[in-house]
Backbone as a chain_set.jsonl record, in Angstrom:
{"seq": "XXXXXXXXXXXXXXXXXXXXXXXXXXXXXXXXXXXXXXXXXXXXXXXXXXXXXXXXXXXXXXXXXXXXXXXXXXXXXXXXXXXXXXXXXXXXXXXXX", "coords": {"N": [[0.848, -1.167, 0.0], [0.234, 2.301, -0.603], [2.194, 5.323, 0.574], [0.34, 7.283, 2.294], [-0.245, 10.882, 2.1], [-0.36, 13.926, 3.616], [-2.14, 16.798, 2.599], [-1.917, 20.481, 2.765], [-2.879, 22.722, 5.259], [-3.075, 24.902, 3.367], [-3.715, 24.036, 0.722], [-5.609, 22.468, 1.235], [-7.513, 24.016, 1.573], [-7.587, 25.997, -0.757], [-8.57, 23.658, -2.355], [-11.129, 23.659, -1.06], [-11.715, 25.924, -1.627], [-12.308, 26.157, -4.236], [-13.714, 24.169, -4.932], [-16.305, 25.315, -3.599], [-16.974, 27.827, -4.929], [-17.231, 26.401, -7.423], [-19.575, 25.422, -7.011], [-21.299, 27.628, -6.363], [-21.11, 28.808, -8.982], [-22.507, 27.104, -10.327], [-24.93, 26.905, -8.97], [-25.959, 29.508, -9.184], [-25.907, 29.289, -11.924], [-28.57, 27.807, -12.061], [-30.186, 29.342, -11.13], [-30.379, 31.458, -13.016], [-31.029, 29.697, -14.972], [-33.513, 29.165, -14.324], [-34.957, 31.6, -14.255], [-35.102, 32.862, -16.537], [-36.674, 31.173, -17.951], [-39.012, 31.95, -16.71], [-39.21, 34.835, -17.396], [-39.283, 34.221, -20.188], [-41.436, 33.091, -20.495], [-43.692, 35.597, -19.991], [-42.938, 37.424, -21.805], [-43.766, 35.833, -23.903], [-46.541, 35.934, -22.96], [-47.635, 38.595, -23.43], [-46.611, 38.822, -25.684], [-48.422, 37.259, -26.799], [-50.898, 38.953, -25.991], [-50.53, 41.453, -27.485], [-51.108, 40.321, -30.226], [-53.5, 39.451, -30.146], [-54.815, 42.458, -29.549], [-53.895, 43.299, -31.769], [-55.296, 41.728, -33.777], [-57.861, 42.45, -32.905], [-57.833, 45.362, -33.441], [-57.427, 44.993, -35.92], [-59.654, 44.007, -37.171], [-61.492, 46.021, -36.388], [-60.568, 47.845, -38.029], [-61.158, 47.1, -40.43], [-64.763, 47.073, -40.569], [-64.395, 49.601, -40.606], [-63.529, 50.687, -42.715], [-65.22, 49.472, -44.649], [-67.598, 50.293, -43.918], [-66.841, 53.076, -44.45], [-66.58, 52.876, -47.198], [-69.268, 52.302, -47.69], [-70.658, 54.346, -47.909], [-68.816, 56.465, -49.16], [-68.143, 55.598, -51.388], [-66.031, 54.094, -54.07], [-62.395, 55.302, -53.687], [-59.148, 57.152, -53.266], [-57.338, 57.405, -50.066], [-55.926, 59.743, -48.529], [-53.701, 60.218, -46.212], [-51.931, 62.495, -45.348], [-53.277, 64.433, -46.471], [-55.337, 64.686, -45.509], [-57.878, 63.901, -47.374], [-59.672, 62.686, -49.557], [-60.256, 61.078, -52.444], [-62.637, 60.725, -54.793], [-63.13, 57.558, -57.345], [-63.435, 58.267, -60.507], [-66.255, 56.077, -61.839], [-65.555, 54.657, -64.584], [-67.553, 55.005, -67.83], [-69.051, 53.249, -69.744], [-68.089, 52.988, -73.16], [-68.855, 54.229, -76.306], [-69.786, 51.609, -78.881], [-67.463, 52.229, -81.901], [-68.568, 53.159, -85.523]], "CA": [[0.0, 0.0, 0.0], [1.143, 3.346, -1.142], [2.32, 6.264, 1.19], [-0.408, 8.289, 2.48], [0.154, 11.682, 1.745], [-1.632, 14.786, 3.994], [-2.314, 17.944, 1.95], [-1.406, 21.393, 3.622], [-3.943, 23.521, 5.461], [-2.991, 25.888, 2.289], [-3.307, 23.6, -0.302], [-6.999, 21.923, 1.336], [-8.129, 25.551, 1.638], [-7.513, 25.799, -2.021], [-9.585, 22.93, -2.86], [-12.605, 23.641, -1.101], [-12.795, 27.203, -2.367], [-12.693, 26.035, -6.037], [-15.076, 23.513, -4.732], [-17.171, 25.835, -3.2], [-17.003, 28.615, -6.053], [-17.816, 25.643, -8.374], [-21.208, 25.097, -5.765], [-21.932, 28.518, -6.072], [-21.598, 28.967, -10.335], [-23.724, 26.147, -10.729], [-26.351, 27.568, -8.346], [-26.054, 30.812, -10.276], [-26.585, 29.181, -13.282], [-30.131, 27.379, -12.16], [-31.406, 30.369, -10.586], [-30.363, 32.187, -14.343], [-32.032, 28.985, -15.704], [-35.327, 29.506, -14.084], [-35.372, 33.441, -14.347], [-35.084, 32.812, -18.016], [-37.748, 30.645, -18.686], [-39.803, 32.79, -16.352], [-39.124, 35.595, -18.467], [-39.655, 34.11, -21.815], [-43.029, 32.998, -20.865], [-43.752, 36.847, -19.61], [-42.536, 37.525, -23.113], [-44.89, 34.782, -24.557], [-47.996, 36.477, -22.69], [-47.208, 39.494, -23.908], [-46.459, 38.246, -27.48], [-50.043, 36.557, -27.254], [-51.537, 39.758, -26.015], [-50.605, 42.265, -28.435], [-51.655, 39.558, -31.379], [-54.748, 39.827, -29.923], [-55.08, 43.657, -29.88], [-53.607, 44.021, -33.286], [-56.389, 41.246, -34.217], [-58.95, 43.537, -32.872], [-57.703, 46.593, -34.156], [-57.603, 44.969, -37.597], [-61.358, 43.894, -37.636], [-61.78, 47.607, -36.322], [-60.219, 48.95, -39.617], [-62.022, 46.533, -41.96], [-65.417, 47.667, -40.765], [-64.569, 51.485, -40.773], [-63.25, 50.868, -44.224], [-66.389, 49.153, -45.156], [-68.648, 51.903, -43.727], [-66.631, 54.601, -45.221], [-66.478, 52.504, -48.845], [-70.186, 52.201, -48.872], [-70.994, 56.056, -47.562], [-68.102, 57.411, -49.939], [-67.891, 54.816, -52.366], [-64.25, 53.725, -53.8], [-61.4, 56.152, -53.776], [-58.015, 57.042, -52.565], [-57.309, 58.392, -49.157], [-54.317, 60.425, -48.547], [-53.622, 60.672, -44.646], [-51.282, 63.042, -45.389], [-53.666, 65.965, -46.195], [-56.669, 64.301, -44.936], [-58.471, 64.299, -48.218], [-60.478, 61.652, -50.054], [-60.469, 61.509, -54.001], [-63.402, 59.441, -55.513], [-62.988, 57.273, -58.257], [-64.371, 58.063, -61.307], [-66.587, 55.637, -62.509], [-65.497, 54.303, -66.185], [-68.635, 54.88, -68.733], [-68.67, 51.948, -71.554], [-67.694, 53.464, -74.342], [-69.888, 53.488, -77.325], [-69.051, 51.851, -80.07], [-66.857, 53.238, -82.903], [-68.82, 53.231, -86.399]], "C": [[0.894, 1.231, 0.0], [1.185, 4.309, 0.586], [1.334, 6.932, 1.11], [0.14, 9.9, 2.622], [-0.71, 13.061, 2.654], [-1.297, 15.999, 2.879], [-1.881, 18.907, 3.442], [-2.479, 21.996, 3.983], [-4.398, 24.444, 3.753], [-4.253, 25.379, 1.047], [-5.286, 22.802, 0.343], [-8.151, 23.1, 1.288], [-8.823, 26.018, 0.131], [-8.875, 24.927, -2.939], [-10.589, 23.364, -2.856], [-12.836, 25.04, -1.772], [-13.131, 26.588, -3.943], [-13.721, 25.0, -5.915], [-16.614, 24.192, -4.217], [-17.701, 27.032, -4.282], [-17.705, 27.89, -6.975], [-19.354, 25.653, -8.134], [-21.961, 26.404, -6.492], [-22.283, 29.136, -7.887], [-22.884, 28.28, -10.767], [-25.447, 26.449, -10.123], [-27.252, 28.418, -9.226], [-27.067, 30.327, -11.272], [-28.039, 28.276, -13.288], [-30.491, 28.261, -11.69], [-31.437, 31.322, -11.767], [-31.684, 31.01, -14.861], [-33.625, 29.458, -15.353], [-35.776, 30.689, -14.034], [-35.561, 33.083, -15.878], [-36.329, 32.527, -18.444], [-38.818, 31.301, -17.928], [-40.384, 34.282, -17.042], [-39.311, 35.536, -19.976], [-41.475, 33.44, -21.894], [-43.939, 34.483, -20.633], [-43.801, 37.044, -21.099], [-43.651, 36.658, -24.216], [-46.508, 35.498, -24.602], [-48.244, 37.406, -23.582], [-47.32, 40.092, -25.142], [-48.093, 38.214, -27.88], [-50.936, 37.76, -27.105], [-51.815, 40.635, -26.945], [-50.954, 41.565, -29.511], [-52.87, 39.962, -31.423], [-55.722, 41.124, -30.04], [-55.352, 43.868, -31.267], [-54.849, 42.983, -34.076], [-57.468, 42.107, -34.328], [-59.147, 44.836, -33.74], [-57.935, 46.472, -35.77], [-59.075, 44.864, -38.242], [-62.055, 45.214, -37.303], [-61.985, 48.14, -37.423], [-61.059, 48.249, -40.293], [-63.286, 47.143, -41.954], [-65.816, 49.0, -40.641], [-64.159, 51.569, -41.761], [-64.652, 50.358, -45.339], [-67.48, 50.512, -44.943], [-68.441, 52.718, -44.846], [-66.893, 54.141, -46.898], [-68.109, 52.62, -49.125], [-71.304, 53.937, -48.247], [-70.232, 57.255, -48.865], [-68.014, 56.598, -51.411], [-66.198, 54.52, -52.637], [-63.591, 54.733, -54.313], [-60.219, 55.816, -53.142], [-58.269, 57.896, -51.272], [-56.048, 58.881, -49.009], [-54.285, 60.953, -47.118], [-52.599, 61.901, -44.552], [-51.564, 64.674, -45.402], [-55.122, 65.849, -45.867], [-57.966, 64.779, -46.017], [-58.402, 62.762, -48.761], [-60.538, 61.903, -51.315], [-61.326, 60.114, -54.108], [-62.922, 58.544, -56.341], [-63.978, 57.536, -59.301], [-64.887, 56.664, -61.974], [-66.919, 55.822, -64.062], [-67.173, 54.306, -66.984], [-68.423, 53.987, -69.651], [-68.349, 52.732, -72.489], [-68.496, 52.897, -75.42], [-68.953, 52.492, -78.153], [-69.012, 52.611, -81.297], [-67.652, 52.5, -84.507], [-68.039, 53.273, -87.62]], "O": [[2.032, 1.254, 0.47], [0.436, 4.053, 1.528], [1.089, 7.379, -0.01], [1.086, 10.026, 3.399], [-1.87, 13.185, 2.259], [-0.178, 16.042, 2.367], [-1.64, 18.518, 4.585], [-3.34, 21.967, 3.104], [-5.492, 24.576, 3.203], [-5.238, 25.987, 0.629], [-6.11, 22.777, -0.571], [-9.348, 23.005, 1.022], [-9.995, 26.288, -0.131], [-9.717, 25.318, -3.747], [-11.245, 23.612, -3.868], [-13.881, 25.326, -2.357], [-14.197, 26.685, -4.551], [-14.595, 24.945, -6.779], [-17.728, 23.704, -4.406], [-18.921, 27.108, -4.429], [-18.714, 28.399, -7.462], [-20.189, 25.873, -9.011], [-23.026, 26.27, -7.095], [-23.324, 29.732, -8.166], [-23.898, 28.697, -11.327], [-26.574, 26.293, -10.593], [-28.377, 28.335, -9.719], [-28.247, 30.589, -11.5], [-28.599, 28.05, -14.361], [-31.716, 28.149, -11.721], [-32.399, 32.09, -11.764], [-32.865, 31.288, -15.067], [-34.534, 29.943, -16.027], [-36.962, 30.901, -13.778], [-36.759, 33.164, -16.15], [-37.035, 33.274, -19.122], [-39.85, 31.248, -18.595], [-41.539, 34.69, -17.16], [-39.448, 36.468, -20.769], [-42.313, 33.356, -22.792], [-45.03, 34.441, -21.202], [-44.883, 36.769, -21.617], [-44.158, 37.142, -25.228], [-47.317, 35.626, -25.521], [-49.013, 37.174, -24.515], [-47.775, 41.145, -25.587], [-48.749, 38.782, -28.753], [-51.816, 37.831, -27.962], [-52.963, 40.803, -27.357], [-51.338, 42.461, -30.264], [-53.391, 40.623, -32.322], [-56.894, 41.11, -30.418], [-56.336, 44.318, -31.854], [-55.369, 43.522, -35.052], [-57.982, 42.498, -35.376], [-60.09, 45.239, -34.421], [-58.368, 47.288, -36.584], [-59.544, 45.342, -39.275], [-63.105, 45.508, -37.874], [-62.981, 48.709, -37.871], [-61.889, 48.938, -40.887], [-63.507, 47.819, -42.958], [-66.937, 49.505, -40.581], [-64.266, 52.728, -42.161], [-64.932, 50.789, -46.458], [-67.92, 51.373, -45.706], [-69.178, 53.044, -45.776], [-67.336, 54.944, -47.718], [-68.519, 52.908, -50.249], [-72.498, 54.214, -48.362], [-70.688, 58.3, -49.328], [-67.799, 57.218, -52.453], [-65.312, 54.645, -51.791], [-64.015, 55.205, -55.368], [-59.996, 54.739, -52.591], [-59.084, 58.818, -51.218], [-55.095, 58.252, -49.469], [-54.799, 62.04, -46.853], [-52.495, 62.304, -43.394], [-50.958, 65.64, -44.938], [-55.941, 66.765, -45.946], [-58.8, 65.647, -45.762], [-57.534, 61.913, -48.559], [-60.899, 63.054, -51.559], [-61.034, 58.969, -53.764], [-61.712, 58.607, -56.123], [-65.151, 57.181, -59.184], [-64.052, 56.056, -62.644], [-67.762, 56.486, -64.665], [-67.952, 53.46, -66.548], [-67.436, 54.094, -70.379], [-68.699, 53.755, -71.9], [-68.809, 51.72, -75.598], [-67.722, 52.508, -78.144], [-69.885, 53.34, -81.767], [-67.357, 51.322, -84.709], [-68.602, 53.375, -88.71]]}, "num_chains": 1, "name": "protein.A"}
């Protein structure tokens, strides 16, 4: 059987911190883990909420575009100077003789 060997106060000191440091990354990194996924479902809600708005808001616009199409009929709008141009409705054209 081999020579038993003691380590130095120094040198066991040593160990446990890098053992204990090790303890304490790994901690770290599950209490990162579970903030994370706490946060990406936050992020998820969130996600799902505003879908939902912008859903709403879109069936908003369709029937205030419907209204206005069958009050104004079809044109352009120009948000820019807040003015509405009709379209002229095309006449058949006779025919040419």
């Amino acid at each position: 059987m081999a020579e038993q060997i003691k380590f130095t106060q120094e040198e066991v000191k040593q160990v446990d911190d890098i053992r204990n440091q090790t303890g304490l990354i790994f901690q770290r990194i599950g209490q990162l883990s579970v903030e994370s996924e706490r946060r990406l479902q936050e992020i998820e809600t969130a996600k799902s909420q505003l879908n939902e708005e912008l859903k709403l808001l879109r069936d908003t616009e369709s029937t205030l575009f419907t209204s206005l199409n069958t009050k104004y009929g079809d044109g352009n709008y120009d948000p820019d100077n807040n003015v509405f141009t009709p379209i002229e409705e095309k006449k058949p054209q006779e025919p040419v003789s």
